[in-house]
N, C-alpha and C positions, 0 to 999 in steps of 0.2 A: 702769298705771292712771293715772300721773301725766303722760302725754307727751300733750299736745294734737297735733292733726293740724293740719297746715297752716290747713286752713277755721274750725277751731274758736278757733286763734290768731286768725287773722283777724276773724271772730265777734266777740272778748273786744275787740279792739283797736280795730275801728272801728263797733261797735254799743255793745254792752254798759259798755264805759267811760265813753267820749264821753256817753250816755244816761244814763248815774249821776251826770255832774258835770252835765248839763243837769236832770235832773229833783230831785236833791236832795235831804236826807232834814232830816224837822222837825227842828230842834234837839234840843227835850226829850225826842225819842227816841234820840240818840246817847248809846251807852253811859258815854261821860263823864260826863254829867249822871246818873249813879247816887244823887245825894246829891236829887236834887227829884223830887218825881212827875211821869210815871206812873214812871220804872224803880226809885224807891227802894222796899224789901222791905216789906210790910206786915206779915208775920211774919214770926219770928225763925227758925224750923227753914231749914234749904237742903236745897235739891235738885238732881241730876245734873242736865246740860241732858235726857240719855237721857230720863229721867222726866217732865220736862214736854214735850217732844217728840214722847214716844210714844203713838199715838194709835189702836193696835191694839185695846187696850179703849176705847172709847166713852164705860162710866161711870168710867173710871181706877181700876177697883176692885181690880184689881192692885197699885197703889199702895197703895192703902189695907192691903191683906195684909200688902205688905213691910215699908211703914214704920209702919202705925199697929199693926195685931196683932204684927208681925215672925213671917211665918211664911217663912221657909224652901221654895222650890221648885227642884226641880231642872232646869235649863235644858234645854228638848226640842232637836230634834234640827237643828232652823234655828240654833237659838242657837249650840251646838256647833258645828254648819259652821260660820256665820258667823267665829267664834272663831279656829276656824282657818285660811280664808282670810285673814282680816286678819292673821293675825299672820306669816303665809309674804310678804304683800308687806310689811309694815312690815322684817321681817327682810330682806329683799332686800335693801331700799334701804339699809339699816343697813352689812351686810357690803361692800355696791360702797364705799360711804364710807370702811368702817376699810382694804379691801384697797387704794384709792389712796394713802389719810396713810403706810400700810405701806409698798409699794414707790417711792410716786412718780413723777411723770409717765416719767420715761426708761425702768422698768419697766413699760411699759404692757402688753406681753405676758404680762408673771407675773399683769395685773390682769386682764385677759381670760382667760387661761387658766383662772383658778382661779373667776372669776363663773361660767366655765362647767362648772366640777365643782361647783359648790353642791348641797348634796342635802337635804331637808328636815330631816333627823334637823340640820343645822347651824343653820338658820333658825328652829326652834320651841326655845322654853322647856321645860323639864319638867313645870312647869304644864299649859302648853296640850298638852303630848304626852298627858297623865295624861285630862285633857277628852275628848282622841278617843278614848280608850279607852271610856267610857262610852254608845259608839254599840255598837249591835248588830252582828254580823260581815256583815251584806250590806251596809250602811248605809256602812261603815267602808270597804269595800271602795270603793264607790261615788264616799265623799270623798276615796280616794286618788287616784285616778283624776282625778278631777279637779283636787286638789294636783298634781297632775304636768303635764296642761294647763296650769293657772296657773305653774307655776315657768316649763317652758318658753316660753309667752309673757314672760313678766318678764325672761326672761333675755337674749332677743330682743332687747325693745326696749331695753334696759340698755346691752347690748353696740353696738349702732346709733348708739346717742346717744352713747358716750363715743370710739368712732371718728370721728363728727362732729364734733365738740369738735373732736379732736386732728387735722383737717385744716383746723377753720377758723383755732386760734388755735396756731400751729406753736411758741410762746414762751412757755404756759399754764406756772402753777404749781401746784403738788399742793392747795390752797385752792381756785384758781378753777377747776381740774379737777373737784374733787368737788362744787361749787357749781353747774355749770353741766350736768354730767353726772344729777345729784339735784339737781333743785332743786327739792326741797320739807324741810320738816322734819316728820317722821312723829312722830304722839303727842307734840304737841308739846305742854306742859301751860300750864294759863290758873290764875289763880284768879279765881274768878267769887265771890266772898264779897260784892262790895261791889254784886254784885244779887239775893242771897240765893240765890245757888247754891251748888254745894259750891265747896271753898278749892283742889280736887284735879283738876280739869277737864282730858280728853285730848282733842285733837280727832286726825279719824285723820291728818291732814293740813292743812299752811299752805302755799302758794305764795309764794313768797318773791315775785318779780319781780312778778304782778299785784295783789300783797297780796289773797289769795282764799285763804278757807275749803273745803276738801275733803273729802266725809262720802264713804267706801265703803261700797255696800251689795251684797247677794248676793239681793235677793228683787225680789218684785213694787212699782215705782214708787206712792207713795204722795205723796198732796200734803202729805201735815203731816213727810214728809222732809226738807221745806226748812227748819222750826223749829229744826232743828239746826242746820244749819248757821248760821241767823240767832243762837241764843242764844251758840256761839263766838265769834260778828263781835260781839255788843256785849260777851262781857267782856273778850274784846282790845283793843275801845276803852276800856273804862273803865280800863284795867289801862296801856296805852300812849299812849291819848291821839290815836291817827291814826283816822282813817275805813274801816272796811273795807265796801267798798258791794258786793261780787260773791262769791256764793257758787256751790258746784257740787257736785251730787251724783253721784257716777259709779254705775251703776251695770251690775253685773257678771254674765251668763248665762253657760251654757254650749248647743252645740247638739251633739251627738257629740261629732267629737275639736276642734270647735274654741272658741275662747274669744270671746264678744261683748260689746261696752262702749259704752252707752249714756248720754252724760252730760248732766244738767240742771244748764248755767249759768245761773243768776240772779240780777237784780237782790235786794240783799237790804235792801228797799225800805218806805215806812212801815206798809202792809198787814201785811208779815212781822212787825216788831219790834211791831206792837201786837198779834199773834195773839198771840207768844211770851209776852208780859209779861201776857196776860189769863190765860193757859194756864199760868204760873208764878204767876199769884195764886190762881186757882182750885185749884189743887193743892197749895200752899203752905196754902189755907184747910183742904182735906181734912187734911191730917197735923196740923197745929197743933192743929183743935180735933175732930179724931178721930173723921170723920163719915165713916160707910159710905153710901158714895152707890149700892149696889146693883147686880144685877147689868147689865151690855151689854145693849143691843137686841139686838146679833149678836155675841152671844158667842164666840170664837173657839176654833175644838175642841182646835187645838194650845198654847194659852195654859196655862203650866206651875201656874195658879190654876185652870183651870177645875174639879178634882175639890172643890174645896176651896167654891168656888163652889155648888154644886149638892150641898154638903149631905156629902161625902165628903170625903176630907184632899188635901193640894197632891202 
């Protein structure tokens, strides 16, 4: 999910960069300036970026459930998949890592051999194993199936990329091997505190090389997808200090047996960081002073609130 194609490098290198140092982002919207308005916190409570991000409920009355009632729902059955895709590629990219520091570049065969027996009972948590249990047996069924697609594409392009390496740079060290082979850092944690988000921030993905934000998703493209990844890019800058101007959303279908990946790079641009910070006051105002703002115009049927909603429990 994390290997750009040729076009799409090309893309990043000579549009999308070039076009971020020409067009430029206002000052007092870079996350550094957290200490002046608009990005310093108006209230005191924080939030996931997920939460001010997600824009599935309309009146963020879901929010209101979690945080201001604290009621309890149990994640449907998107959320579940979701869960576990993410955590089969984050796991991937983990394991190619520890099996290189393990054997070392001269071992490259033991590191190939053994990416290519990975099997998911290695890659998922107990946690997340426990999650899929709570699908129904056709459902379950359905998401192995497609766990096994995803592995074996990951495993693919894994195995591709770290043969390329080892024919371009014949001198590589086990460091720049696993740098260049991954090169991204998966769930890489922020703390966004000093913009009133939580202190605990994962993003699913950082590109090291073009300094980009990378959100996975498994569903239908949505335009407030990209809030996410804009709320990551400023609390890496408030927290680092550099500019992160380009974000990308990958996102992940299946068609039968085969896997498709559709990704939205973007400028993560004045538009984004003033939607995010209006979208994290406004919901920042809901929790604080504990206003049920009511139900969605178009309530969503799989929304793990809607029973609770309509008058019935979550």
């Amino acid at each position: 999910m994390y290997f750009w194609t040729s076009e799409e490098q090309k893309r990043l290198l000579r549009y999308f960069l070039p076009r971020a140092r020409r067009e430029g982002v206002a000052e007092e919207l870079r996350g550094w300036n957290w200490n002046q308005p608009p990005l310093s916190p108006i209230y005191e409570c924080s939030l996931a970026v997920y939460e001010v991000a997600n824009g599935y409920c309309d009146s963020a009355r879901d929010l209101y459930w979690r945080r201001v009632e604290r009621v309890k729902a149990a994640p449907n059955k998107a959320m579940v998949q979701g869960r576990l895709f993410h955590a089969l590629v984050a796991g991937m990219m983990v394991e190619t890592k520890r099996r290189i520091y393990k054997y070392g570049v001269d071992a490259y065969p033991e590191i190939l051999r053994e990416i290519n027996e990975l099997g998911l009972n290695e890659l998922l948590d107990e946690k997340t194993k426990q999650a899929g249990k709570t699908l129904d047996e056709e459902t379950r069924a359905q998401v192995l199936d497609k766990m096994k697609l995803l592995l074996a594409f990951e495993r693919g392009r894994i195995v591709a990329r770290m043969q390329e390496v080892l024919v371009k740079q014949p001198y590589i060290g086990v460091d720049s091997l696993a740098a260049l082979t991954v090169p991204v850092v998966v769930e890489h944690k922020l703390d966004g505190s000093f913009l009133g988000l939580s202190a605990h921030l994962s993003t699913d993905a950082y590109q090291m090389g073009e300094s980009m934000i990378v959100d996975l998703k498994f569903g239908e493209p949505r335009p407030f997808h990209r809030l996410a990844t804009t709320g990551y890019a400023l609390a890496m800058e408030a927290m680092y200090e550099f500019p992160v101007n380009v974000g990308c959303v990958v996102y992940v279908s299946f068609a039968g047996d085969r896997v498709r990946v559709q990704r939205d790079i973007h400028l993560i641009n004045d538009e984004l960081r003033q939607w995010f910070i209006e979208a994290r006051d406004t919901k920042a105002r809901l929790v604080a002073e504990e206003l049920d703002p009511g139900m969605a115009k178009e309530c969503q049927k799989d929304c793990p609130y809607a029973g609770r909603c309509k008058g019935g429990e979550a």
